[in-house]
N, C-alpha and C positions, 0 to 999 in steps of 0.2 A: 276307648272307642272314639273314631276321629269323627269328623263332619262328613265324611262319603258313607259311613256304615249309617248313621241315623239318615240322610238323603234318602239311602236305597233303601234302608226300614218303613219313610213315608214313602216313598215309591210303591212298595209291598203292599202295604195296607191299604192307602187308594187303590191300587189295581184291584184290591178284593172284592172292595168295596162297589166299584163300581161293577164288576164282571161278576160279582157272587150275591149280590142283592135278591137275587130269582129264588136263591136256596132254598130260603122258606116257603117260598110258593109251593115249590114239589112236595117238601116235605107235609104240608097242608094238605093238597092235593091227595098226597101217598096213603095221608094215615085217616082222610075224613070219614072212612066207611067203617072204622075201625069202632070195637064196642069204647064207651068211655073210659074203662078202666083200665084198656089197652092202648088208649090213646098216647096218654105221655110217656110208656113205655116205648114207644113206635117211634115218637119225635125223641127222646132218649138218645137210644139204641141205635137208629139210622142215623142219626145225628154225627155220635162219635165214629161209627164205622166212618160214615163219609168222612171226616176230620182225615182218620187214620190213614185212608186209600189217596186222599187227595197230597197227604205228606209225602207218601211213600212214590208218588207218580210224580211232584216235585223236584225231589231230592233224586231221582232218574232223570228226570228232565237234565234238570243241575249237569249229571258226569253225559249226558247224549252231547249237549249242547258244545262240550270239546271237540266235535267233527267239524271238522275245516269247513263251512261256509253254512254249518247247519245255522249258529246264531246269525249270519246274514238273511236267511230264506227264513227265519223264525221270525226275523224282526218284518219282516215286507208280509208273512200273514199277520202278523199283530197289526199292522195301519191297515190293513182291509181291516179287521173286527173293530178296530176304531172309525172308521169310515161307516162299516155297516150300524154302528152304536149310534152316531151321527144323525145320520139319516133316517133310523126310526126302521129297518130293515132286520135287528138281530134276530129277527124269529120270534115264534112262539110256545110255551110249553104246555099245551093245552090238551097233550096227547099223552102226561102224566097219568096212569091209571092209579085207580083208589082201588083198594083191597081188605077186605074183612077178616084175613089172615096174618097175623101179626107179622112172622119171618116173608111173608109177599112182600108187608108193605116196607119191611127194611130192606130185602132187597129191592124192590125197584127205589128206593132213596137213595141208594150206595149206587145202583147202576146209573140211575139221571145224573146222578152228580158226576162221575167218573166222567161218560158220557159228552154233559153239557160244560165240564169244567176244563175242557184241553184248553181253549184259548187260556185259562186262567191259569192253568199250570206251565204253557211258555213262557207267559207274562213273568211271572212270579221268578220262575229259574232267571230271564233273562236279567230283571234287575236286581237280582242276589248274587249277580255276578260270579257265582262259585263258591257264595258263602254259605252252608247248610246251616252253620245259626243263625244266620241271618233270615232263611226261608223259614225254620220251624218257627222264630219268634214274631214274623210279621205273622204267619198263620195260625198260632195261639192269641195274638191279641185280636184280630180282626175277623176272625167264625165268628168267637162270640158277636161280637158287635152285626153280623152279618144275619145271624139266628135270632138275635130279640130287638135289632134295629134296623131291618130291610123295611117295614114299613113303611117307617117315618125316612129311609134314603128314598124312596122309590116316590113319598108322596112331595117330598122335599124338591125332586128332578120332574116331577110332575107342574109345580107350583113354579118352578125356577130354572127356566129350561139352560141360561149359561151355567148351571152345575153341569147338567146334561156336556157342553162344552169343553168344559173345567176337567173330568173324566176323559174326557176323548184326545185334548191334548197330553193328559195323562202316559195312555197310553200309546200315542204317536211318539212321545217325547224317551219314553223306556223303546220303543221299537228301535227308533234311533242311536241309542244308547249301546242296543243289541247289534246294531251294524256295527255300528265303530268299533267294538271291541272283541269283534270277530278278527283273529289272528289274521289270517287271510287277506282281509283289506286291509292291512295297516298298512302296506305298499303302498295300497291305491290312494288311499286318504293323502299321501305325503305329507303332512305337518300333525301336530299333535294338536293344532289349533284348528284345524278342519275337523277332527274326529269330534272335539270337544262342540262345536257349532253344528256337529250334525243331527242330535238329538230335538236342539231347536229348530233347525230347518224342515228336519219330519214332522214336527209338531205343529210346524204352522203350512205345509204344505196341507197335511192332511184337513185342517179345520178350515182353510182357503177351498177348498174343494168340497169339503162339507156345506161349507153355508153356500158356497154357486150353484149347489148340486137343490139346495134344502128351497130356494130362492125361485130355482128356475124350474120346480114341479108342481108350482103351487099357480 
């Protein structure tokens, strides 16, 4: 295993991390009307479903992303979701419904997360580059951490907003990643030293914009 596989492994897991933090909200959400003894059944059950769906729409992501300019147009929506992360705009999940039917409340868990996890599943293709070890193992270690540590990320980017930041070049920095190495431009890029400077230049466009954008509505 070289130094680009572990890179794109902390690439994976950041991205999760910051784009998958909300999971437990829904699942909270999904399962709070549930009787107690159904509860951690709920959180269980929807749990792993979600895991399995969000692999499986990955690992698709992965072979789509071989269409001539799709990683180009994947990576420029990924800097808007890092833009909109930015700037405090990604939306709200507040229309998560709670159910006192066990199988409601794992399907709507499976459905929000499907749903709410497309930026997270281009993210994830894009900097796995075509590796599907690579995507299932950043996604085995980082649910977990996503499922019993959203919390303490969510109160951590609360308390410390250049994490909030740190996340958002994150994922400008894989956006860019995803242009360059879209067959297609490697023409346009001409040097292989452009392609390599272009993940930083999205990275620091997007968070250049961020804070003019964060600066000049307040």
């Amino acid at each position: 295993m070289d130094e680009q596989f572990f890179t794109s492994l902390f690439l994976i897991i950041g991205i999760d991390l910051i784009l998958g933090g909300d999971n437990a909200i829904v699942i909270a959400l999904a399962c709070r009307n549930l009787p107690e003894n159904q509860r951690r059944k709920g959180i269980l059950f929807g749990t792993m479903l979600a895991i399995l769906s969000r692999i499986l729409l990955t690992l698709l992501a992965v072979h789509l992303l071989n269409i001539p300019f799709l990683q180009f147009f994947g990576g420029l929506f990924l800097m808007y979701i890092a833009f909109l992360l930015l700037t405090g705009n990604e939306g709200e999940h507040t229309s998560v419904k709670s159910h006192r039917s066990l199988w409601k409340a794992i399907q709507t868990i499976v459905l929000a997360d499907i749903f709410m996890g497309f930026d997270n599943v281009i993210a994830v293709a894009g900097a796995a580059g075509g590796n599907i070890f690579l995507v299932i193992t950043g996604l085995l270690i980082s649910i977990p951490i996503i499922i019993w540590g959203s919390r303490f990320i969510m109160s951590a980017m609360s308390r410390f907003p250049l994490l909030i930041y740190g996340g958002g070049g994150i994922l400008a920095y894989t956006a860019g990643k995803m242009m360059a190495t879209d067959e297609k431009m490697t023409p346009l890029l001409k040097t292989e030293a452009v392609a390599q400077t272009l993940p930083y230049f999205t990275a620091c466009l997007i968070l250049f914009f961020a804070l003019l954008y964060n600066i000049t509505k307040k």
